[in-house]
SEFIZA-3560 file (N, C-alpha, C; in Angstrom, 3 decimals):
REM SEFIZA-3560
<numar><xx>-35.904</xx><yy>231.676</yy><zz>-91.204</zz><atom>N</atom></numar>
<numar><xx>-36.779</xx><yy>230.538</yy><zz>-91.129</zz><atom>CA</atom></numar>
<numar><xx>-36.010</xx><yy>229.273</yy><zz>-90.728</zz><atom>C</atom></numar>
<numar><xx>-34.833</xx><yy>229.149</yy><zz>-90.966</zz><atom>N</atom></numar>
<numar><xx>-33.900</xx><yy>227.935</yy><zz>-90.683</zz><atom>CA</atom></numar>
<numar><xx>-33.558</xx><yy>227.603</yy><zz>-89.241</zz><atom>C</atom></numar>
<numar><xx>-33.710</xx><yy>228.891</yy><zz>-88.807</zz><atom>N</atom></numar>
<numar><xx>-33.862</xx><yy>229.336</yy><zz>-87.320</zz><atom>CA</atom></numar>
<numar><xx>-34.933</xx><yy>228.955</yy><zz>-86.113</zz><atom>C</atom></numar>
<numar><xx>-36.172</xx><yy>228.533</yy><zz>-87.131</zz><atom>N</atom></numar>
<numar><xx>-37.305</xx><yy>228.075</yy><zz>-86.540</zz><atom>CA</atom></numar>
<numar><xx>-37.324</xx><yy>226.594</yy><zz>-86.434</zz><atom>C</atom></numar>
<numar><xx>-36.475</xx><yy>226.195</yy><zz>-88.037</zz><atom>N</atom></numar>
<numar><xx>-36.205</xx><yy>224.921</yy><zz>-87.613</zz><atom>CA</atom></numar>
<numar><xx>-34.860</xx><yy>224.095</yy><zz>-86.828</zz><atom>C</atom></numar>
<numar><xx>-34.373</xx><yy>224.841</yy><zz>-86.481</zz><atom>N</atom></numar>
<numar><xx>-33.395</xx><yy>224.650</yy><zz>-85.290</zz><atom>CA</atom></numar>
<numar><xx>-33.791</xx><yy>224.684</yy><zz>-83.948</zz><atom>C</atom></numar>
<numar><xx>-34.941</xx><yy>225.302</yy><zz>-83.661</zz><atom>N</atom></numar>
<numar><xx>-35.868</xx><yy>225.612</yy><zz>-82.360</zz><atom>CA</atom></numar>
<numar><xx>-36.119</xx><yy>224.497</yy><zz>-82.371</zz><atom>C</atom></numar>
<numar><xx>-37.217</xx><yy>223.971</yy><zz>-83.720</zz><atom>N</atom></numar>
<numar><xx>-38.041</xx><yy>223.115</yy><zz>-83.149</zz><atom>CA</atom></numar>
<numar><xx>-37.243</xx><yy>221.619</yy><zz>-83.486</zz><atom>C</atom></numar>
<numar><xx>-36.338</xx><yy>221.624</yy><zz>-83.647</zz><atom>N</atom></numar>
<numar><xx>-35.244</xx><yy>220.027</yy><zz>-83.418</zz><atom>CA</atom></numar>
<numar><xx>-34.886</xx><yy>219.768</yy><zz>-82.132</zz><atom>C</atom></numar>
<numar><xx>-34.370</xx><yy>221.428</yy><zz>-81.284</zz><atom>N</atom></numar>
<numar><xx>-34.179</xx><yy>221.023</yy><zz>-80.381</zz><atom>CA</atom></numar>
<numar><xx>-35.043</xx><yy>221.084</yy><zz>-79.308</zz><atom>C</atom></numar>
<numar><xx>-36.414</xx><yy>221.301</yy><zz>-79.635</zz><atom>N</atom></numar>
<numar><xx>-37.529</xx><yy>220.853</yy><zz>-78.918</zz><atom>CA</atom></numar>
<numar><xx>-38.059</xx><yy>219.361</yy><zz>-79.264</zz><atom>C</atom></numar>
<numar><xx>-37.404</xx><yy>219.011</yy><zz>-79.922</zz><atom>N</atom></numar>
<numar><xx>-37.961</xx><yy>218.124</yy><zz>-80.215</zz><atom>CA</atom></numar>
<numar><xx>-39.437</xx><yy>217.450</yy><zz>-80.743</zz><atom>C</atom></numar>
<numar><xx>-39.555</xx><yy>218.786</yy><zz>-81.826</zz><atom>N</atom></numar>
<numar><xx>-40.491</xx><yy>218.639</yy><zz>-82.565</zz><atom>CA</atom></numar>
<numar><xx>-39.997</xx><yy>218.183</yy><zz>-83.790</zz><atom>C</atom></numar>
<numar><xx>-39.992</xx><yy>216.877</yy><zz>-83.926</zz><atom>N</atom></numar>
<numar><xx>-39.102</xx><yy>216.725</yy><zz>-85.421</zz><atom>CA</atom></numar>
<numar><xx>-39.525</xx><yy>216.657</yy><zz>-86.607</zz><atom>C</atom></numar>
<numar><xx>-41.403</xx><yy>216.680</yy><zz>-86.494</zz><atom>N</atom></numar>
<numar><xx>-41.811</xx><yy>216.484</yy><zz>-87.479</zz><atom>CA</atom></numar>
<numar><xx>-42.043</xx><yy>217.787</yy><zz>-88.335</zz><atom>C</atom></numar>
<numar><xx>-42.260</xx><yy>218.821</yy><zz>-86.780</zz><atom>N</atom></numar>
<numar><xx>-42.521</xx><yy>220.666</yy><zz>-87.555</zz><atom>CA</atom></numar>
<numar><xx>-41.272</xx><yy>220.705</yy><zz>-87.991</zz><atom>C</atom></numar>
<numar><xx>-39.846</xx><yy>220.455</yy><zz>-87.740</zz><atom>N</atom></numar>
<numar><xx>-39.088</xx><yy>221.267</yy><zz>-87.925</zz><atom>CA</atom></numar>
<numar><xx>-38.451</xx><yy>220.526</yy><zz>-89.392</zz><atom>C</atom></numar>
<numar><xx>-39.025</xx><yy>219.386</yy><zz>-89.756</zz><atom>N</atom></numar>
<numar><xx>-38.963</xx><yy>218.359</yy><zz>-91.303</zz><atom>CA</atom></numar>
<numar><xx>-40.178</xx><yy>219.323</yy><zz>-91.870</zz><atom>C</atom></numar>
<numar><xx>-40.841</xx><yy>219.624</yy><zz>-91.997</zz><atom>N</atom></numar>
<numar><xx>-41.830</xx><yy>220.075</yy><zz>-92.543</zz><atom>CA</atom></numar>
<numar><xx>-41.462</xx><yy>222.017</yy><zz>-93.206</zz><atom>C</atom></numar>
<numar><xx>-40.657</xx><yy>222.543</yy><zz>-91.595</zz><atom>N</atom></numar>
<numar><xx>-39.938</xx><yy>223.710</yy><zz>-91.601</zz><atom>CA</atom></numar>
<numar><xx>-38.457</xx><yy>223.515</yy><zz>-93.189</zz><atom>C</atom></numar>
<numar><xx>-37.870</xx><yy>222.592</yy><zz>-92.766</zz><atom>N</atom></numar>
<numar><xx>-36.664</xx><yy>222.333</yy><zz>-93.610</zz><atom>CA</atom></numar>
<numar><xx>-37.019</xx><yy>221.879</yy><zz>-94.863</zz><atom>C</atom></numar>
<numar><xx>-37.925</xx><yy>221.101</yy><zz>-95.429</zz><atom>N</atom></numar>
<numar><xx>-38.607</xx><yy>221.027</yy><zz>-96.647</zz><atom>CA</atom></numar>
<numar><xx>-38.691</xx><yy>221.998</yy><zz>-97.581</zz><atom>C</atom></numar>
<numar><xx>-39.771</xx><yy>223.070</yy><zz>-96.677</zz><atom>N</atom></numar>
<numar><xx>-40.282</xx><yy>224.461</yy><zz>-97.236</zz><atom>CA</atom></numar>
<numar><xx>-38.770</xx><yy>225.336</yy><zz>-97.494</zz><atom>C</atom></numar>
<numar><xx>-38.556</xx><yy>225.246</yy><zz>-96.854</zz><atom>N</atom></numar>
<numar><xx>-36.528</xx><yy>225.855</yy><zz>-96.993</zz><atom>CA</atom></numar>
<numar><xx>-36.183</xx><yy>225.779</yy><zz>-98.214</zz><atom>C</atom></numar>
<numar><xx>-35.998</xx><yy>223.763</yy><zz>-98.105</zz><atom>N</atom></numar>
<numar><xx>-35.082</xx><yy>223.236</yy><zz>-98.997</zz><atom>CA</atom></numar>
<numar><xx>-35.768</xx><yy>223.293</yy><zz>-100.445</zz><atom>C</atom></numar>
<numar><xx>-36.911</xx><yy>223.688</yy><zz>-100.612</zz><atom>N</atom></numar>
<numar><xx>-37.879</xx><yy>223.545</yy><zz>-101.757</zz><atom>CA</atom></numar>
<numar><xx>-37.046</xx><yy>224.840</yy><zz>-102.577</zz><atom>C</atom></numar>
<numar><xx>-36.651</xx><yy>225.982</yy><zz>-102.239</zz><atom>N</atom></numar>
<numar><xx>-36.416</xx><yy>226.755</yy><zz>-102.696</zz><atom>CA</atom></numar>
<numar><xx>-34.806</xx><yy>227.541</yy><zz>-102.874</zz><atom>C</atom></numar>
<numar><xx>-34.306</xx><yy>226.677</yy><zz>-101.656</zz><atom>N</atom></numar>
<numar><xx>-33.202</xx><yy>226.157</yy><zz>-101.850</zz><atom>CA</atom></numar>
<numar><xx>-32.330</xx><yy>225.433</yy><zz>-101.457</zz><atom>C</atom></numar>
<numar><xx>-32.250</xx><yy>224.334</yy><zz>-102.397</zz><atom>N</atom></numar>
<numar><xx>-31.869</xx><yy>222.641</yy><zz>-102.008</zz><atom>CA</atom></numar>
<numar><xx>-30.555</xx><yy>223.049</yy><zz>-101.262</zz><atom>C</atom></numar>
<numar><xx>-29.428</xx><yy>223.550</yy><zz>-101.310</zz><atom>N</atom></numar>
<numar><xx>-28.146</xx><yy>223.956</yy><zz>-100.649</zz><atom>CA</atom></numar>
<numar><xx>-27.806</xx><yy>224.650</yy><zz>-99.549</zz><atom>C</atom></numar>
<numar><xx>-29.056</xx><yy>225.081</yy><zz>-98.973</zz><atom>N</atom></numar>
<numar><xx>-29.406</xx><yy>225.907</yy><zz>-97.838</zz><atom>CA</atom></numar>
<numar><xx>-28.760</xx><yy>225.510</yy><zz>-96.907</zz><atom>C</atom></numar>
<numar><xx>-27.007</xx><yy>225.552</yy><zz>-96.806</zz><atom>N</atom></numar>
<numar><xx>-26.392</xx><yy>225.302</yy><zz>-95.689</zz><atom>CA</atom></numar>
<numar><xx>-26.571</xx><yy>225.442</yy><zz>-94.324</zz><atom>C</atom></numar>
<numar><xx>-27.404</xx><yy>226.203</yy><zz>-93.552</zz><atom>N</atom></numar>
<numar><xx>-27.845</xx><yy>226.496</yy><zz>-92.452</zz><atom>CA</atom></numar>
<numar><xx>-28.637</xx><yy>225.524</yy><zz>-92.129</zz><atom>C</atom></numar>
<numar><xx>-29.651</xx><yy>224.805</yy><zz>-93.411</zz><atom>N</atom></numar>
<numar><xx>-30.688</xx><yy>224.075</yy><zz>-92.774</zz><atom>CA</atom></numar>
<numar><xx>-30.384</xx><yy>222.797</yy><zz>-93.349</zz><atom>C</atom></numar>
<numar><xx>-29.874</xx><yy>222.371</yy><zz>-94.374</zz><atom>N</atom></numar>
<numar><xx>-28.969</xx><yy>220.962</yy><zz>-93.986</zz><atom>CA</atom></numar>
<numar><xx>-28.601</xx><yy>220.403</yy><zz>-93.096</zz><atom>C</atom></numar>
<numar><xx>-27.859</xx><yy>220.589</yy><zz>-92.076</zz><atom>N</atom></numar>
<numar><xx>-27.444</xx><yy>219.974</yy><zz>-91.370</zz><atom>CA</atom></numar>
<numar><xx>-28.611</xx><yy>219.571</yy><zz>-90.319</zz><atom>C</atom></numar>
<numar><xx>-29.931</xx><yy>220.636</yy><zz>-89.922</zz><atom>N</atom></numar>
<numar><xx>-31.207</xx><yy>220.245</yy><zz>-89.361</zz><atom>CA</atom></numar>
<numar><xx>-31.994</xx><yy>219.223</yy><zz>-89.803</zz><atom>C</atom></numar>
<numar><xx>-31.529</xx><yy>219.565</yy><zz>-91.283</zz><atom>N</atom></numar>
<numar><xx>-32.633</xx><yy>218.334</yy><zz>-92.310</zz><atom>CA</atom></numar>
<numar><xx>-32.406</xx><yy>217.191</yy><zz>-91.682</zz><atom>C</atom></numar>
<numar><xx>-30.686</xx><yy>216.804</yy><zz>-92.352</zz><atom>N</atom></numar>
<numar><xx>-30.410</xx><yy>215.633</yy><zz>-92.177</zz><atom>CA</atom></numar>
<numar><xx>-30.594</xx><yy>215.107</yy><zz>-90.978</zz><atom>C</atom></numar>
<numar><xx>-30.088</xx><yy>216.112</yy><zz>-89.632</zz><atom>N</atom></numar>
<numar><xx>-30.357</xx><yy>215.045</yy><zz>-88.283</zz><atom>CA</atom></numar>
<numar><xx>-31.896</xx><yy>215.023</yy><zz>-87.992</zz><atom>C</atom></numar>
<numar><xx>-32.176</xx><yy>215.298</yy><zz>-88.411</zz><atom>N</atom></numar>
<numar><xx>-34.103</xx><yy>215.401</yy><zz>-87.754</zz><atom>CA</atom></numar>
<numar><xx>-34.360</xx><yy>214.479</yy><zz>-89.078</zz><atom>C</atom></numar>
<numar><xx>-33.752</xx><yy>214.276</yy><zz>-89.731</zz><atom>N</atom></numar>
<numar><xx>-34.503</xx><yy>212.663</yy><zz>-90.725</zz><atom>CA</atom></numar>
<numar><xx>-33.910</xx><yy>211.740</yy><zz>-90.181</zz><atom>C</atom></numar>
<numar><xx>-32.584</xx><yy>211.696</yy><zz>-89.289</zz><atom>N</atom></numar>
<numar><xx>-32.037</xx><yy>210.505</yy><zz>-88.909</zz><atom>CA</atom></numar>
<numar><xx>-32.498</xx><yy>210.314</yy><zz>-86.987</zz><atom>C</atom></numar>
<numar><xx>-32.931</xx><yy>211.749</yy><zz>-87.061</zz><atom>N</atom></numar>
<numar><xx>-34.149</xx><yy>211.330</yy><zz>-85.180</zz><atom>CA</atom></numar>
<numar><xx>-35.219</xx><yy>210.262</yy><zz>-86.127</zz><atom>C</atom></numar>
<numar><xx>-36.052</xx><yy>210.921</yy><zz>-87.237</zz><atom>N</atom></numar>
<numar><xx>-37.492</xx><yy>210.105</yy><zz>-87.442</zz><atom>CA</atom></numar>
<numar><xx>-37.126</xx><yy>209.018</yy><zz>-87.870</zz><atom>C</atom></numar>
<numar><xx>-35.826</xx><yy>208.397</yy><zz>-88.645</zz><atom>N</atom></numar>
<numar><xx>-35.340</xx><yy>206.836</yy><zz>-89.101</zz><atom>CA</atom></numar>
<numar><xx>-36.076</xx><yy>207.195</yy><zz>-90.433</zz><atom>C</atom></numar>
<numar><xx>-36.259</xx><yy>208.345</yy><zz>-90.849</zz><atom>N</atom></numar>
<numar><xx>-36.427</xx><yy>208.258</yy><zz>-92.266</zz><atom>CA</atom></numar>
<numar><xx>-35.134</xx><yy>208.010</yy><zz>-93.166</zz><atom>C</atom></numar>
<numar><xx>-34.696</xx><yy>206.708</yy><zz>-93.088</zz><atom>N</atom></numar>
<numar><xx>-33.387</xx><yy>206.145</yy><zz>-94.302</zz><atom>CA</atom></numar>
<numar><xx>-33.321</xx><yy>206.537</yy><zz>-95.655</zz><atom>C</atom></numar>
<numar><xx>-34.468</xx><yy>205.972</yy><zz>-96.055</zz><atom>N</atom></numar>
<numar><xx>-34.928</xx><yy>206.262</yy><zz>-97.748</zz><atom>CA</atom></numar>
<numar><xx>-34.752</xx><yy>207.612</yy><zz>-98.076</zz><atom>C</atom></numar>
<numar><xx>-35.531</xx><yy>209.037</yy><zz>-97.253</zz><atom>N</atom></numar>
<numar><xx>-35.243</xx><yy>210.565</yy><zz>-97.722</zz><atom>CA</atom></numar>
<numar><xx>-33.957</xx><yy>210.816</yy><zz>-96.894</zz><atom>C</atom></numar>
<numar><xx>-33.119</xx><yy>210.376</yy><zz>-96.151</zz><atom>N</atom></numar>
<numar><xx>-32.052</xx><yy>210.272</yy><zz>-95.406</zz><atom>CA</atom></numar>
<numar><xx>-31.075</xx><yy>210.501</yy><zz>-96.820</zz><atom>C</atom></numar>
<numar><xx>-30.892</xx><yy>209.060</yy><zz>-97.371</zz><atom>N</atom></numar>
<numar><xx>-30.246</xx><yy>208.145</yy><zz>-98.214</zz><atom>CA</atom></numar>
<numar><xx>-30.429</xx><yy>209.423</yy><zz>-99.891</zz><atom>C</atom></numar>
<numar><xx>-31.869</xx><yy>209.648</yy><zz>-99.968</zz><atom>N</atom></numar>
<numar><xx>-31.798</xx><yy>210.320</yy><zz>-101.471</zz><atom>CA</atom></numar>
<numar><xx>-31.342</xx><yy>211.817</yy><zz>-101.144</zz><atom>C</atom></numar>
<numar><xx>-30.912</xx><yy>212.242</yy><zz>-100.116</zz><atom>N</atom></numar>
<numar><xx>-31.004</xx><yy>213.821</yy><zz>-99.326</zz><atom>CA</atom></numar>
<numar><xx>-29.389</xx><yy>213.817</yy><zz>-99.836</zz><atom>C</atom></numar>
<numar><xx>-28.540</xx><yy>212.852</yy><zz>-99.365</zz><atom>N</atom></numar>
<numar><xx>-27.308</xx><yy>212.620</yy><zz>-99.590</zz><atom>CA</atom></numar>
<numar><xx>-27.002</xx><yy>212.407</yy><zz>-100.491</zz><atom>C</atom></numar>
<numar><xx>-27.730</xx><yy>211.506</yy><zz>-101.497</zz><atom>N</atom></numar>
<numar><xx>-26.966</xx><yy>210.860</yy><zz>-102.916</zz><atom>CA</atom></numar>
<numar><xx>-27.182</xx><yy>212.328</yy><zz>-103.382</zz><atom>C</atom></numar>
<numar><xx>-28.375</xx><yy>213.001</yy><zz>-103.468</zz><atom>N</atom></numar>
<numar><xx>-28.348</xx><yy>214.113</yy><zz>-104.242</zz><atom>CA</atom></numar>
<numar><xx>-27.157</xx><yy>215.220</yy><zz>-104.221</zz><atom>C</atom></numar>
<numar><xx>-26.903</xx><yy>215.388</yy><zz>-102.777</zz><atom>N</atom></numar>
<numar><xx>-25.508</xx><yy>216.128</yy><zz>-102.221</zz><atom>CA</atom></numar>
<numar><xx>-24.574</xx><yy>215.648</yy><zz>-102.939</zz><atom>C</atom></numar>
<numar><xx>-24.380</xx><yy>214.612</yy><zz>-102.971</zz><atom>N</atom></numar>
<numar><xx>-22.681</xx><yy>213.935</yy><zz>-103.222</zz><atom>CA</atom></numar>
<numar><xx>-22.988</xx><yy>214.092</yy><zz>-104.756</zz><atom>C</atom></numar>
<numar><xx>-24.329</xx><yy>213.737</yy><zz>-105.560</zz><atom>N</atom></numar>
<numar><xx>-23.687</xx><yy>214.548</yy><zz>-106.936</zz><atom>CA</atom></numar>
<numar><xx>-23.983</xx><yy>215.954</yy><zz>-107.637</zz><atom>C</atom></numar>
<numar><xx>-24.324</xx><yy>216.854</yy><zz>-106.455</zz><atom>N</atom></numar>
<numar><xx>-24.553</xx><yy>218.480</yy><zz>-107.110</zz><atom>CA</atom></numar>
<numar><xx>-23.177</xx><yy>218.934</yy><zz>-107.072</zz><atom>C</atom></numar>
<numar><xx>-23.504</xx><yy>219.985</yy><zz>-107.342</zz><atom>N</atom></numar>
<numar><xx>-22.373</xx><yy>220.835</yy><zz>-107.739</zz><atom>CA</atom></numar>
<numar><xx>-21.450</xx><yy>221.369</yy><zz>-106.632</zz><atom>C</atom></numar>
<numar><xx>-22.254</xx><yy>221.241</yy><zz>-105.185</zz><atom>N</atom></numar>
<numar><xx>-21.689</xx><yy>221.791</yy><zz>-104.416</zz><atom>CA</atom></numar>
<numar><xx>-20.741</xx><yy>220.935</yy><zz>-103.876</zz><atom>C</atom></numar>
<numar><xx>-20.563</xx><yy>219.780</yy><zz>-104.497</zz><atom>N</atom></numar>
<numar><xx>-19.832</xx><yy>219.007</yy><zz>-103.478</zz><atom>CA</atom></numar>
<numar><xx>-18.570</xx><yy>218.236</yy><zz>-105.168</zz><atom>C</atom></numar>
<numar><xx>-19.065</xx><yy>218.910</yy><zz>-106.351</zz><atom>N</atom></numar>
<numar><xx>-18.175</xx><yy>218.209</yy><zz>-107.415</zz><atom>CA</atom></numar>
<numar><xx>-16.575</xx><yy>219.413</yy><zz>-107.602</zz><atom>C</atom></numar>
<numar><xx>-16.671</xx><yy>220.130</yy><zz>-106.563</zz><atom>N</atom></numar>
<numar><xx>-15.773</xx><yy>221.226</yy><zz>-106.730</zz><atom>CA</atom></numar>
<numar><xx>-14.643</xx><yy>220.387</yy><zz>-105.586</zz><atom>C</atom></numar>
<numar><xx>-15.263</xx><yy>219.735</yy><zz>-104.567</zz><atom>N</atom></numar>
<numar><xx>-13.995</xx><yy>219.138</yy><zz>-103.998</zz><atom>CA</atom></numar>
<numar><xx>-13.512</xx><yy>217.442</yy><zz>-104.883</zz><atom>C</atom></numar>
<numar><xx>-12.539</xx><yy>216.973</yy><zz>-104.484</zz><atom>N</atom></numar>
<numar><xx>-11.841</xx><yy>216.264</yy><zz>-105.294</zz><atom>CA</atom></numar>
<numar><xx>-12.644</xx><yy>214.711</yy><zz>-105.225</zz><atom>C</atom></numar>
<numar><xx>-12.830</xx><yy>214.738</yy><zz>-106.421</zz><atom>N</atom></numar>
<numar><xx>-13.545</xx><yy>213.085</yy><zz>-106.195</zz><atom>CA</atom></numar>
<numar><xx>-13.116</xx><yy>211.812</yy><zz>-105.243</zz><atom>C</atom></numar>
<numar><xx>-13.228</xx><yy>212.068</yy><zz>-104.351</zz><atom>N</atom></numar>
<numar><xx>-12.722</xx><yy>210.951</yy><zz>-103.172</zz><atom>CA</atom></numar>
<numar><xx>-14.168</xx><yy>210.997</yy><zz>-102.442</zz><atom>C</atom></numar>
<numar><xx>-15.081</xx><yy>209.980</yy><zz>-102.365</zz><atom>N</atom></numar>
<numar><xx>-16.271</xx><yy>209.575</yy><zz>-101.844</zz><atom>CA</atom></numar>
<numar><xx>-16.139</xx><yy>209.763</yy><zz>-100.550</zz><atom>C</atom></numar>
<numar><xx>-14.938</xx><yy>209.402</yy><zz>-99.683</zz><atom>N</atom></numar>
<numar><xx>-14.799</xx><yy>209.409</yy><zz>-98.529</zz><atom>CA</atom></numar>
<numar><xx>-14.680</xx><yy>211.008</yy><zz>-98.166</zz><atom>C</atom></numar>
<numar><xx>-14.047</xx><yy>211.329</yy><zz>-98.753</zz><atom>N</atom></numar>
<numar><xx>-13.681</xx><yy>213.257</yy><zz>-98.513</zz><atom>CA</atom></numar>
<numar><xx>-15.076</xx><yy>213.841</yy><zz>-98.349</zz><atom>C</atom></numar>
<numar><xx>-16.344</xx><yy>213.510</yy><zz>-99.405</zz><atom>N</atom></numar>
<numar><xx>-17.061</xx><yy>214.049</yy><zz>-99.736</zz><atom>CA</atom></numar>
<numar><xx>-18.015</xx><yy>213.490</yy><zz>-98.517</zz><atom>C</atom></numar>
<numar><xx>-17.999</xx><yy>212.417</yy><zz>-98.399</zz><atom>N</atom></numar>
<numar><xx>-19.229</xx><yy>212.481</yy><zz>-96.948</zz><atom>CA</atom></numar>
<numar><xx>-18.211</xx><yy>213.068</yy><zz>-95.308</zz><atom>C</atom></numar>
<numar><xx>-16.765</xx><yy>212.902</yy><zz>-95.176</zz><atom>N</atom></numar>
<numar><xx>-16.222</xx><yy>213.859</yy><zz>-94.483</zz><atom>CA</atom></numar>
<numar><xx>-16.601</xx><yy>214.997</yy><zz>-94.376</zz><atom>C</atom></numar>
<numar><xx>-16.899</xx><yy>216.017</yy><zz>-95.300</zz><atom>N</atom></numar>
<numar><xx>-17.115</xx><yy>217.151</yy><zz>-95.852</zz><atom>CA</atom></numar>
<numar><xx>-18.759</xx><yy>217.569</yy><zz>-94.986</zz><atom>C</atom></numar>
<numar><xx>-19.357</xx><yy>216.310</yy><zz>-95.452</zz><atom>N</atom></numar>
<numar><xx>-21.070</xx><yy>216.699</yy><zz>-95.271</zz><atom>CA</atom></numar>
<numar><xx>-20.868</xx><yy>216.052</yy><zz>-93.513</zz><atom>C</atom></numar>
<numar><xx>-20.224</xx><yy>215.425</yy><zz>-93.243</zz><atom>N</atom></numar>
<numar><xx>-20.290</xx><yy>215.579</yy><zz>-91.740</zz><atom>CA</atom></numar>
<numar><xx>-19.643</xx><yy>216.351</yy><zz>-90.871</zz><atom>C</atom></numar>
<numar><xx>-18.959</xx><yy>216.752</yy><zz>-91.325</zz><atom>N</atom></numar>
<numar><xx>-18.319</xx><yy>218.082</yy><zz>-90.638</zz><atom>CA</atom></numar>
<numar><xx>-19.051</xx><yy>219.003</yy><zz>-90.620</zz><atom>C</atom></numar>
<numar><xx>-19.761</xx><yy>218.938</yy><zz>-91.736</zz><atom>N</atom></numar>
<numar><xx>-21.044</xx><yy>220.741</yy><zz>-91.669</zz><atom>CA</atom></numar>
<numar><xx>-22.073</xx><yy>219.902</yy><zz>-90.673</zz><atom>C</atom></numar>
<numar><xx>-22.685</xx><yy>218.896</yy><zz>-90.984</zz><atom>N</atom></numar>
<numar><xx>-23.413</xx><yy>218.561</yy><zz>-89.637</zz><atom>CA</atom></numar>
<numar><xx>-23.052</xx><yy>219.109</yy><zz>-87.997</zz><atom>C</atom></numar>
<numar><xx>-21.781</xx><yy>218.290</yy><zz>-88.200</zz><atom>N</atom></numar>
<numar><xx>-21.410</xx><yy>218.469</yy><zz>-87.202</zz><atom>CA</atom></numar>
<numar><xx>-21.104</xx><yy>219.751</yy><zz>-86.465</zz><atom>C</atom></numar>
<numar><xx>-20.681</xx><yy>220.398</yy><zz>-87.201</zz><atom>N</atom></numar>
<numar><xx>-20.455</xx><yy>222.628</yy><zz>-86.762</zz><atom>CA</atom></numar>
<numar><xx>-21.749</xx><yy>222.714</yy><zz>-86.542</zz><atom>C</atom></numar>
<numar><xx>-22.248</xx><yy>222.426</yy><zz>-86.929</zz><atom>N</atom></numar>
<numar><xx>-23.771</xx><yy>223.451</yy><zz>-86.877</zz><atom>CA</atom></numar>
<numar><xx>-24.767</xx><yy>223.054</yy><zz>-85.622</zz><atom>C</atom></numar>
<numar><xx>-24.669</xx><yy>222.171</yy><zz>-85.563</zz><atom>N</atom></numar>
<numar><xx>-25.665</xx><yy>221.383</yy><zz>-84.555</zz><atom>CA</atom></numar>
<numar><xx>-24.444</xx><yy>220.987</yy><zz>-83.064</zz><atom>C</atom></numar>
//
């Protein structure tokens, strides 16, 4: 399904493929495959606010308290997976 929303980002359907990544992320928020779709298809629509809480939530789960508390490391970290994937 993460797959569908990778289609439709780069069709540039950004609103199916936010709607696609939601339903994902509803079930599982860490869904590395579709993170990195989330986030850039909220930063095509200028959604800041679910942009902004998408991240704070990242930077304090679990998946990101295993690397070393350096704030900077930790959004390094989440842009680098952006960045591979897309």
């Amino acid at each position: 399904m993460s797959h569908r929303a990778e289609v439709q980002y780069y069709s540039h359907d950004f609103r199916a493929a936010v709607a696609t990544c939601r339903d994902i992320l509803q079930g599982d928020p860490h869904h590395l495959t579709c993170l990195p779709v989330y986030l850039c298809t909220l930063h095509e629509l200028e959604q800041k606010n679910e942009l902004f809480y998408r991240e704070y939530f990242l930077l304090g789960s679990a998946l990101f308290r295993s690397i070393p508390a350096r704030p900077v490391l930790c959004c390094a970290v989440l842009a680098a997976l952006c960045c591979s994937t897309l």
